[in-house]
N, C-alpha and C positions, 0 to 999 in steps of 0.2 A: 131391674131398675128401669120399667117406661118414663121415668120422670125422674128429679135429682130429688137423693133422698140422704140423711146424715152419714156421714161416712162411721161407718164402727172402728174409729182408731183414730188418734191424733196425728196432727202434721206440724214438723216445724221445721217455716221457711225461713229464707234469709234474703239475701238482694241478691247470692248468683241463682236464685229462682225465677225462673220466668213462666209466663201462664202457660207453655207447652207442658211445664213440667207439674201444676197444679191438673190440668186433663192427664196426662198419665197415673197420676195418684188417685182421681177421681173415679178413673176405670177399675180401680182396683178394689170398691166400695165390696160390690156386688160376689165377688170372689173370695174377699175374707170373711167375710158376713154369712158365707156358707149358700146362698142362695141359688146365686149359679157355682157352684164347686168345678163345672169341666172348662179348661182353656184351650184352644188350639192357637197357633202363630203360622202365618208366611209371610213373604218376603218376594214381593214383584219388580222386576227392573224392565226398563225401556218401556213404561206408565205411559198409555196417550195423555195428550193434555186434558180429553173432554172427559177421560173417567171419570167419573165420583168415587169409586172404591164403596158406595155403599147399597147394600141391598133391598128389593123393595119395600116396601112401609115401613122402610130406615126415620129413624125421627132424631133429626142432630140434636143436641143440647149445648155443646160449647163448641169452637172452633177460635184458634190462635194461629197467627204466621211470627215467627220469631227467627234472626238468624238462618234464612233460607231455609226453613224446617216449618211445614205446616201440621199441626196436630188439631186431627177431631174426635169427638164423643158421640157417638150415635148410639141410641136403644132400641129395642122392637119388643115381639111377644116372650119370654123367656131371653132374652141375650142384653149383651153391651157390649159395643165394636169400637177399640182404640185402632185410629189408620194416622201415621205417620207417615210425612211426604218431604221429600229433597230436592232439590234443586238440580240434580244429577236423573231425575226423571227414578228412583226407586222409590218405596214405599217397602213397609214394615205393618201387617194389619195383625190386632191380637181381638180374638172374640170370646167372650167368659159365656156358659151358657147354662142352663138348666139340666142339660144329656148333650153328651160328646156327639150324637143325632145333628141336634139344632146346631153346635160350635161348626160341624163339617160345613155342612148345609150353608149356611149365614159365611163362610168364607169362598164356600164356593161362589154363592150369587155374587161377594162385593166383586172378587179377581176372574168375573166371566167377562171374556175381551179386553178386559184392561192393558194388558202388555202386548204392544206392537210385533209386529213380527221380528225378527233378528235381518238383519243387515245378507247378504248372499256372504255363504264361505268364502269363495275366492274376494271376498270386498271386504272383508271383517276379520275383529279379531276380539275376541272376551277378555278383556283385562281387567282383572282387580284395582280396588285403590284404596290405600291404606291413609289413614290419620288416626289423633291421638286427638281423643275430644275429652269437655268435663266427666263423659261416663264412662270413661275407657277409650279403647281402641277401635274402631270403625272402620268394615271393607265392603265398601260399593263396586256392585260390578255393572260395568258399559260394555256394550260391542260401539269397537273403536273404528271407523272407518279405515286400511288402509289401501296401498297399492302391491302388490307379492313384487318380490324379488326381482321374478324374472320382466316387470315390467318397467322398474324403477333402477336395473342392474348400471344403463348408459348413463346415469347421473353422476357418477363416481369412477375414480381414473385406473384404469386399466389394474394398475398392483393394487388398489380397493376393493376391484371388484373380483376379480381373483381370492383372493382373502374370505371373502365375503361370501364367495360360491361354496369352503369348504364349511365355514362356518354356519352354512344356511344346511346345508346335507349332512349335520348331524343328529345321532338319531337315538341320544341318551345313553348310548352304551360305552365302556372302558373310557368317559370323559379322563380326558389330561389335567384337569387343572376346574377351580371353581368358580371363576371370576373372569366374564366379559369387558374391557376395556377400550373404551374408546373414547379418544384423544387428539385434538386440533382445535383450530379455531372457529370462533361462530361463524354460522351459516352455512356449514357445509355437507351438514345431511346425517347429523351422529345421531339426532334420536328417530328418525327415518328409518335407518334399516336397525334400529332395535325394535320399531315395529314390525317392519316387514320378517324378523326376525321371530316374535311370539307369533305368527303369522304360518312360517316356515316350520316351525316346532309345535303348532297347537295340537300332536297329537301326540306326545309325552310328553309336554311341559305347559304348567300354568303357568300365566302373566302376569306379578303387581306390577304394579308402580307406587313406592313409598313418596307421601306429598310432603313429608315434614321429614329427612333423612336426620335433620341434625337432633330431632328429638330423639326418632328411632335409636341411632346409637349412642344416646346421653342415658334412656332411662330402659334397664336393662330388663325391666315387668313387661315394655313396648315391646323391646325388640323379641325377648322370648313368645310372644304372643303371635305375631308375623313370623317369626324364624318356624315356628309348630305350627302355624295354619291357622288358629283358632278365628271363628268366624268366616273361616271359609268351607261356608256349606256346600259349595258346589264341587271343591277340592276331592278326585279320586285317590284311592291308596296307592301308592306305589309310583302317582308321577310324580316328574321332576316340577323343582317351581323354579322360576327367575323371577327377582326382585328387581328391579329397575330404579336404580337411585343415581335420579340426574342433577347436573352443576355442582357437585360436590368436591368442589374446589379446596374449599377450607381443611375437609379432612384429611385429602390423600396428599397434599403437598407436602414440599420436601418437611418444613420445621412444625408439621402436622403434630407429632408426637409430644411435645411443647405446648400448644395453644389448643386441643385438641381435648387433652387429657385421656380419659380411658377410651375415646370412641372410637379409634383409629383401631386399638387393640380389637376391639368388639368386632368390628368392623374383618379383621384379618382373622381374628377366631372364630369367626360364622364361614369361614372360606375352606380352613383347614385345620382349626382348633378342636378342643374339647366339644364346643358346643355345636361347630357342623355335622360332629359324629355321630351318624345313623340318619341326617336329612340329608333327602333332596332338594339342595338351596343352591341353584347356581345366584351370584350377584353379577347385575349388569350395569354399568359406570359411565357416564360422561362427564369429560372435563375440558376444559376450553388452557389448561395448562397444557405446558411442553414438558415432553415425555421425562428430559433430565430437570425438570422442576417437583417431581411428584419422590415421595417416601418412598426407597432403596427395597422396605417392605414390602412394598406392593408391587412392583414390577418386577419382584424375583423371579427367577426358572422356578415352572412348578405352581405356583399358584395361579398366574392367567391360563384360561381356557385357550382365551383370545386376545392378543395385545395388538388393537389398529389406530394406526393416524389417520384418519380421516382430515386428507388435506385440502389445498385449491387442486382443482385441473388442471394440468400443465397447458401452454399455451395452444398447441396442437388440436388438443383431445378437447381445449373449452371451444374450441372454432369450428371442432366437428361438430360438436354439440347444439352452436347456435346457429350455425351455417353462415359464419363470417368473424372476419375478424375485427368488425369496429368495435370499439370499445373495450376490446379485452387486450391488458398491460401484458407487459412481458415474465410477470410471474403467474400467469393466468388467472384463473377468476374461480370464487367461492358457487358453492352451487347458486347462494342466492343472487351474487348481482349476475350471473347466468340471466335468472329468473326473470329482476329487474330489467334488462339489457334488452330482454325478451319483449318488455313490456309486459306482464303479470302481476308483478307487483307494484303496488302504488304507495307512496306516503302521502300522509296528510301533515302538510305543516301548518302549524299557529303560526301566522307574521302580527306581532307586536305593534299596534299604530306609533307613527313616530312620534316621538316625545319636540320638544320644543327645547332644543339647544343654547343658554344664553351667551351672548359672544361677549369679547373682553376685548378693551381697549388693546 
């Protein structure tokens, strides 16, 4: 298909169509129609911006930006190259071809240099990311910039980071329990060392992080999908995964099982139920709830791995921290107004022009 030709098969749309999804249908002319019969597929992350993804005497034919999702139609001599792009810098190319030759070929040239290099190990970390879109379930992976452990250890107070040292030197073997919790108020550094933590563990255990928990454990097709990996191509046999499902307030608290309905259960059966049996699924949890506000279930002996408060600094240990004590009260201070204190972080406030007041007798 060097040029748009009738497609051999009917299409029928509706309004949750959009033109990303008429070029995906349009790619598919060439391949039912027998013409080009061989397809290949990859899947590039960390995209330069300046790639094209397309190979030379590429001839676009349609291109749509929809929903942070750019999809184009390119042809050449024998082929036609569907490239799918995200806003998360991956891409998804599929090429239909005349001989499995040209499909190789036509994806090697689109994905030559495309993907930036990876971030240095000690500065990085591969995490998955999970969501539930109109075509299913969808996991993008990033190298996430973090800082390791041992650099980030003085942020956090003495009995944290203790805690935190056992739980960074482990090494997938006779785990205790399947469920990471961590628990205190905001600001003070809980999804931090869960990075620095798939960080610690990147060499038996893969990283998601679920974007949408409350779907995950409402629609039970989702979670079986992430709970088995599906879609994770990069996924080895035999490691561990941790799922990382943050602010997840609503589920784990105490009258969770009430307002919740089945998810809390789901949620506790992927830990130590029926359906954790035979995965490697550790779960990792933050909640900005107190420890005796959370479901009786879930803090049992036995099921956490790991159960930490991540609290403020006590007074001492935030004064060492910032090398003085202005500004830090007598319950000491969260990591972040540390930060703030420090002067590193800034707010930007709206101020409201004033209104005109009218006065009364």
């Amino acid at each position: 298909m060097d040029s748009l030709e009738p497609l051999p098969f009917f299409v029928q749309l509706d309004e949750a169509d959009d033109p990303g999804d008429v070029i995906n249908t349009m790619s598919l002319g060439p391949f039912i129609a027998g013409n080009q019969p061989y397809a290949r597929s990859q899947r590039v992350n960390r995209v330069r911006r300046e790639a094209s993804l397309l190979p030379p005497g590429a001839k676009p034919l349609r291109r749509s930006r929809t929903n942070g999702r750019t999809s184009m139609l390119a042809t050449g001599k024998g082929w036609t190259l569907l490239v799918t792009r995200w806003n998360d810098k991956s891409a998804y190319l599929t090429v239909t071809a005349k001989t499995d030759k040209v499909a190789r070929r036509v994806l090697a040239q689109a994905t030559k240099g495309a993907a930036a290099p990876p971030p240095a190990e000690d500065e990085s970390v591969a995490m998955g990311f999970w969501s539930l879109t109109g075509r299913g379930s969808r996991r993008s992976v990033r190298s996430i910039e973090i800082e390791p452990w041992a650099s980030i250890r003085r942020n956090y107070s003495s009995v944290v980071a203790e805690a935190a040292d056992r739980l960074m030197g482990m090494d997938g073997e006779n785990l205790p329990g399947r469920m990471v919790l961590l628990h205190g108020p905001p600001g003070t550094g809980k999804t931090t060392i869960l990075r620095a933590l798939g960080h610690a563990w990147r060499r038996w255990c893969t990283v998601d992080c679920v974007l949408d928990p409350e779907r995950l454990f409402h629609d039970p097709t989702y979670l079986m999908e992430v709970a088995l990996g599906q879609n994770d191509d990069d996924h080895k046999p035999g490691r561990w995964r941790l799922l990382l499902v943050e602010d997840c307030d609503e589920l784990i608290r105490g009258e969770a099982k009430a307002t919740a309905g089945q998810s809390l259960s789901r949620l506790l059966n992927l830990t130590d139920g029926l359906l954790g049996q035979g995965l490697k699924v550790l779960i990792g949890i933050t909640t900005n709830e107190d420890l005796a506000q959370l479901h009786p279930a879930v803090t049992r002996p036995g099921r956490c791995l790991a159960r930490m408060e991540v609290g403020r600094l006590p007074r001492n240990e935030a004064a060492t921290w910032l090398g003085h004590l202005n500004g830090i009260g007598p319950d000491g201070a969260t990591l972040a107004e540390l930060y703030a204190l420090r002067g590193e972080l800034e707010t930007l406030e709206l101020v409201e022009p004033a209104r005109a007041v009218g006065q009364y007798l």
